[in-house]
C-alpha positions in Angstrom: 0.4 -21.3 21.7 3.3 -21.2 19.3 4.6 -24.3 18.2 9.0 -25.2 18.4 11.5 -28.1 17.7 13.8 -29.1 20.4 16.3 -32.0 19.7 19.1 -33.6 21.6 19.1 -35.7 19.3 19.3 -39.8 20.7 20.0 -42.3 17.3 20.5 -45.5 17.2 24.2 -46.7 18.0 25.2 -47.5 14.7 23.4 -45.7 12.1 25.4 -44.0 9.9 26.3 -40.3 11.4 25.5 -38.7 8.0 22.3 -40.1 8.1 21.8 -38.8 11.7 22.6 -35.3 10.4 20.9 -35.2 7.0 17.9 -36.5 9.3 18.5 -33.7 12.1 18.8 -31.1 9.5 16.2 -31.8 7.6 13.8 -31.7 10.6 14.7 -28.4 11.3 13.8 -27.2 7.7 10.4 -29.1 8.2 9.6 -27.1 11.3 10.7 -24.2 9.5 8.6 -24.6 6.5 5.5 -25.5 9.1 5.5 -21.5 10.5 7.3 -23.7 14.5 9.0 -20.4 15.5 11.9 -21.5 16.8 14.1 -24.6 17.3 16.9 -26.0 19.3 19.2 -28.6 19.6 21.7 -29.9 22.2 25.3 -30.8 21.8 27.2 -34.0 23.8 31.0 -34.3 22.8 31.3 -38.3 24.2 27.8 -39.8 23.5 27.5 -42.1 20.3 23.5 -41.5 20.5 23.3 -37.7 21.1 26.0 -37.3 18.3 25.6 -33.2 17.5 29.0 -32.5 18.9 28.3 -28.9 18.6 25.3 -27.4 18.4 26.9 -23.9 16.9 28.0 -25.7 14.2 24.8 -27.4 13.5 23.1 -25.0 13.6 25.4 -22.7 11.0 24.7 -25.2 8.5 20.8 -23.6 9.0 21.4 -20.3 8.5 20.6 -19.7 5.0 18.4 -22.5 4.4 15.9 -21.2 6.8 13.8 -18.6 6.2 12.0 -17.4 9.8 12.2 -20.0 12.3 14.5 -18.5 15.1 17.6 -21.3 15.9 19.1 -21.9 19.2 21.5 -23.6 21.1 20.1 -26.1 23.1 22.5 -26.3 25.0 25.8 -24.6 24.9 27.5 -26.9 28.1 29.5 -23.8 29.2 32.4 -25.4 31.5 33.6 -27.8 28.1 34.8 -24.5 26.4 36.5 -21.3 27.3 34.2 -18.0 27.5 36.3 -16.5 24.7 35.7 -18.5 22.6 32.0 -19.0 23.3 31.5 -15.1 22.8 33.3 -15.4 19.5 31.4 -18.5 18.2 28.0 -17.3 19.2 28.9 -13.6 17.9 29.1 -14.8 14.9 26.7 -17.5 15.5 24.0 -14.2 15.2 25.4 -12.8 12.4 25.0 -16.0 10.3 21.5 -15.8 11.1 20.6 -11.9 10.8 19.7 -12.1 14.6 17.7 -15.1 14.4 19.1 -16.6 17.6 18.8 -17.7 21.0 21.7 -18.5 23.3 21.0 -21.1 25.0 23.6 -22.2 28.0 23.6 -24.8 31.1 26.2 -26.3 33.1 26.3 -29.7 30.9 24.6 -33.1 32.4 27.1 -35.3 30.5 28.8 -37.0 33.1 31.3 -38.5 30.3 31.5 -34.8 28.4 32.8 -33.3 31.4 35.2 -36.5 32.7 37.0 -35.3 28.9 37.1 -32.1 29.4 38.6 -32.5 33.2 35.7 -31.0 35.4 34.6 -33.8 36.2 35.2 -33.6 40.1 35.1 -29.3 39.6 32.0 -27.3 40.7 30.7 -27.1 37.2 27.8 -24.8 38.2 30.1 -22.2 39.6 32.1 -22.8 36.1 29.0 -22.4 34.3 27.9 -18.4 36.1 31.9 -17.6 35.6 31.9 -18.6 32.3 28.3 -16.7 31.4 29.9 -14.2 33.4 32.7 -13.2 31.4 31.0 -14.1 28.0 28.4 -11.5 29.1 31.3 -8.9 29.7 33.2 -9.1 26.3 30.0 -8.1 24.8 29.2 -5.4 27.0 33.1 -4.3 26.9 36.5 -3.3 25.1 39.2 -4.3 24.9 42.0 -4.8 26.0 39.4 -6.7 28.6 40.3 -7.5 31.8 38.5 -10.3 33.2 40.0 -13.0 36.1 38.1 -15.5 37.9 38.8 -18.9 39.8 38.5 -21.0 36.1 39.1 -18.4 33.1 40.8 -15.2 32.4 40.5 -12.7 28.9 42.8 -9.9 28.1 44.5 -9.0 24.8 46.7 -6.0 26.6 49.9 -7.2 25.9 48.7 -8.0 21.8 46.0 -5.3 21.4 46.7 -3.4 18.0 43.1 -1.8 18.1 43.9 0.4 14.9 44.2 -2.7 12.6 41.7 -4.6 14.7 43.9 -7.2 16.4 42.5 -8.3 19.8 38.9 -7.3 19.5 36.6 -9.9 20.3 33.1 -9.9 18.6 30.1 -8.6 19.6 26.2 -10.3 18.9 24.2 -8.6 16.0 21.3 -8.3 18.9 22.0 -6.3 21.5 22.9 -6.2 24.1 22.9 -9.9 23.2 21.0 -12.4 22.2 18.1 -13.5 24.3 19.5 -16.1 27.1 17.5 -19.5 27.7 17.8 -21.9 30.2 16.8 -25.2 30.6 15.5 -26.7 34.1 15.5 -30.5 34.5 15.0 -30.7 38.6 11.2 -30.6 40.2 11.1 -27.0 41.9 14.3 -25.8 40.2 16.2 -22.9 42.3 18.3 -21.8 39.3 14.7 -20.9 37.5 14.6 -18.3 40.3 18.2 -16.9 39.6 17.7 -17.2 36.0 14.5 -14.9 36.2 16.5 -12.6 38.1 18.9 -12.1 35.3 16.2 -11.5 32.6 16.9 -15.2 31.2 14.1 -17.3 29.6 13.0 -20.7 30.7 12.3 -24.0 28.8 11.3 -26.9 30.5 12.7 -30.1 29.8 10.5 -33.2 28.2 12.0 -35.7 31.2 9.6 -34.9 33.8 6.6 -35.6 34.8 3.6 -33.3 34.3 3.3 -32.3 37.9 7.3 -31.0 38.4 7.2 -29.4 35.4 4.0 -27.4 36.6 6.2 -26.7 39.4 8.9 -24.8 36.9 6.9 -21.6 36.6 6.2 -20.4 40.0 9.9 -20.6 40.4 10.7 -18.6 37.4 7.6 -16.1 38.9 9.5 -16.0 42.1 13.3 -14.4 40.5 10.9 -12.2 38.4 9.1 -10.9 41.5 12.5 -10.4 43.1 13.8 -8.8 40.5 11.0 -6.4 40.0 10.4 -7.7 36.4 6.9 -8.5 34.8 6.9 -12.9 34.5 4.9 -13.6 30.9 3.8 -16.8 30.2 3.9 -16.0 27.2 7.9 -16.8 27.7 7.8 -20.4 29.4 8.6 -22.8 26.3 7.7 -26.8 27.3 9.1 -29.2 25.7 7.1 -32.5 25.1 7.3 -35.8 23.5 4.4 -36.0 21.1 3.7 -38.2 18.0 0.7 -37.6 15.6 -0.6 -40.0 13.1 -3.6 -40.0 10.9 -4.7 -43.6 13.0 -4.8 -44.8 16.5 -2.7 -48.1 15.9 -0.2 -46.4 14.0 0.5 -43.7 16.3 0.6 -46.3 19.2 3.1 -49.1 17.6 5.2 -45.8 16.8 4.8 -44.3 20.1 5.3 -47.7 22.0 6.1 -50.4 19.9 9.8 -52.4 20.6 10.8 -50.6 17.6 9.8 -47.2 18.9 12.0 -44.4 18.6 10.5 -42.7 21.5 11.3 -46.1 23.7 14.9 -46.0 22.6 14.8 -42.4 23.9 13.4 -42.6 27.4 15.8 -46.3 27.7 18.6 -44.1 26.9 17.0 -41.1 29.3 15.9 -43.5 31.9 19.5 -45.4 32.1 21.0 -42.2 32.7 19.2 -40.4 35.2 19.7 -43.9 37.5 22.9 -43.8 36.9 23.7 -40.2 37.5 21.2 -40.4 40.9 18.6 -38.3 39.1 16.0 -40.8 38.6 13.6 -38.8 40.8 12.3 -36.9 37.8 10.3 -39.9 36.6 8.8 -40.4 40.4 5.6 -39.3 41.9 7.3 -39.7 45.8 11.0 -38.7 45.2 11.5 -41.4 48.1 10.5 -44.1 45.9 13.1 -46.7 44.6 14.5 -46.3 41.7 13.1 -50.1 40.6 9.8 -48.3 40.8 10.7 -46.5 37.4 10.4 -48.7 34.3 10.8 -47.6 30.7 6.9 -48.5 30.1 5.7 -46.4 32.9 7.9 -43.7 31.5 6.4 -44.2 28.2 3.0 -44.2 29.2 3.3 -40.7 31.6 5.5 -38.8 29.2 4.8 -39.4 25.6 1.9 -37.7 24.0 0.4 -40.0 21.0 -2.0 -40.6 18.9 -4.9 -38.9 16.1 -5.1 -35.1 16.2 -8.0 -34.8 18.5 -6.9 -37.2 20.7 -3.4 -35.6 20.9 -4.9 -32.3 20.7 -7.3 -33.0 24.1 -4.1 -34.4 25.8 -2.5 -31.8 25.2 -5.0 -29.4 27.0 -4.9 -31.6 29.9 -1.1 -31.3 30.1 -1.9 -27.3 29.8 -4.3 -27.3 32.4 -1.8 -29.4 35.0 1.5 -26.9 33.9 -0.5 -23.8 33.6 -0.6 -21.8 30.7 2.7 -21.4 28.4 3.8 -19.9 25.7 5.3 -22.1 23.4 5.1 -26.1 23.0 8.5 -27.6 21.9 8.4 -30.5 19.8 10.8 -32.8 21.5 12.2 -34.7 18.4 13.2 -38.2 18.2 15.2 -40.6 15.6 13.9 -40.8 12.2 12.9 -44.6 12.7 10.3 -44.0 9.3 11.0 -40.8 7.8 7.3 -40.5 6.5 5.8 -41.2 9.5 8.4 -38.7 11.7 7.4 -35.7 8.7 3.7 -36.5 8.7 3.8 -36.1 12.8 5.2 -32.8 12.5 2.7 -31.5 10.0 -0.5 -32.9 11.3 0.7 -31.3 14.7 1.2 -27.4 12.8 -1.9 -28.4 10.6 -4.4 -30.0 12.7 -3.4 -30.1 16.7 -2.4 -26.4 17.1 -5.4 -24.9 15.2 -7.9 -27.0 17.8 -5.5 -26.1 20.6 -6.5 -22.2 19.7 -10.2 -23.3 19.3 
């Protein structure tokens, strides 16, 4: 089981942004440093607490301060920005990091990002496979392109110059692109199954409760089959909120205490999904009120805490519920201590994977 960082991120209203960054950042090069293989983070435009605005950008700042971990985009919301301009960022986007990428997309779950941008009231999943779409076909193309749908269109034949280069759009270093990720967030997600069709990856997201997420894979099995393409476990990435420390009360008051970045999370998570009518996630019976869900419920079904054995036998019970996968993604969380956030991430590469492989 390889080990990955996955971030949002959710701060604290208030706290100086720098400090959120220089936090964020500095997580990243931990997990690079600690042999995680890859990392991710998302990007919301209109939320003070998930305040990477773009994860491209973040991300850039990474590329020559890391050495091996691969960085991704965690996720690009695809109907907030115009395909051209996606293709072009994330061309580059893989240059900066000598192929060290993965392009991770969704339709955004921002209720507020997509009120700014105006598709609000739009079909934003059809927004999301036209915009995919056409990013998809710049790469594959030339110009002068010649792409129209219902939301975009891309051509530079009335400005092409192609002998001095104007009104070329870039291609990825990887080809034919870099590798495409999605992340699924319902119980028994149907767009795992047209994902697998297309060759895309899966991640699972760290809201749900042990037994949807186990219900991610057949899915993604299912488009493989359909598809006639081999489905490796090997390629399911889980993400999971896990704190390690080297005592039991520590890791608790951290994991759970009022002062708990992990309950400032799932408060934020929790307000959220009710709000947006998504709440079910958090449910055993989906017909359940959503008064049934309370942030210390949440807590205590989704976060993963304590010494390394403990975490680490947890953890095997959270395997043997999902089924296998191939890579665990650290969900990360505000840096409420900074020693105690760095000393999780090393005991879990240093101690919890190497009993996870016994």
């Amino acid at each position: 089981m390889h080990l990955g960082y996955f971030t949002m991120p959710i701060h604290p209203l208030g706290k100086d942004w720098r400090q959120c960054l220089r936090e964020d950042r500095e997580a990243f090069l931990l997990a690079d440093e600690l042999g995680f293989t890859e990392g991710y983070c998302g990007e919301h435009a209109t939320d003070a607490a998930e305040n990477i605005t773009s994860c491209a950008l973040f991300i850039a700042t990474l590329a020559h301060a890391t050495r091996s971990i691969r960085l991704g985009t965690g996720t690009v919301n695809m109907p907030n920005t115009h395909p051209a301009a996606v293709a072009a960022e994330i061309a580059m986007l893989d240059h900066l990091l000598d192929g060290r990428f993965n392009f991770g997309i969704s339709p955004g779950g921002l209720l507020s990002d997509a009120e700014a941008f105006g598709n609000l009231d739009k079909d934003r999943t059809a927004m999301f496979v036209e915009a995919i779409d056409m990013v998809l076909a710049i790469w594959a193309g030339s110009p002068p392109y010649d792409l129209k749908g219902k939301h975009w269109e891309v051509s530079t034949r009335r400005t092409l110059i192609e002998d001095i280069g104007q009104g070329i759009l870039p291609k990825p270093l990887q080809t034919p692109h870099p590798p495409v990720l999605v992340t699924a967030v319902a119980p028994h997600s149907k767009g795992l199954v047209s994902a697998a069709a297309r060759g895309w990856l899966p991640i699972s997201a760290n809201f749900l409760l042990p037994k949807w997420v186990a219900t991610h894979w057949p899915q993604y099995a299912e488009g493989c089959r359909g598809a006639g393409l081999a489905a490796n476990p090997a390629d399911w990435r889980v993400a999971k909120s896990v704190f390690v420390a080297d005592d039991l009360a520590t890791a608790r008051e951290y994991a759970l205490g009022p002062q708990s970045p992990y309950r400032h999370y799932y408060r934020q998570i929790v307000t959220k999904m009710k709000k947006s009518g998504r709440a079910a996630i958090f449910k055993d019976d989906p017909a359940d009120s959503d008064d049934s869900v309370t942030l210390d419920a949440v807590l205590e079904r989704l976060v993963i805490w304590g010494t390394p054995d403990k975490v680490a036998d947890e953890l095997r019970a959270f395997r043997a519920t999902t089924g296998p996968f191939g890579t665990l993604l650290y969900a990360g969380k505000d840096w409420v201590d900074p020693a105690l956030a760095r000393r999780s991430m090393v005991l879990l590469a240093e101690k919890v994977r190497p009993a996870m492989q016994e």
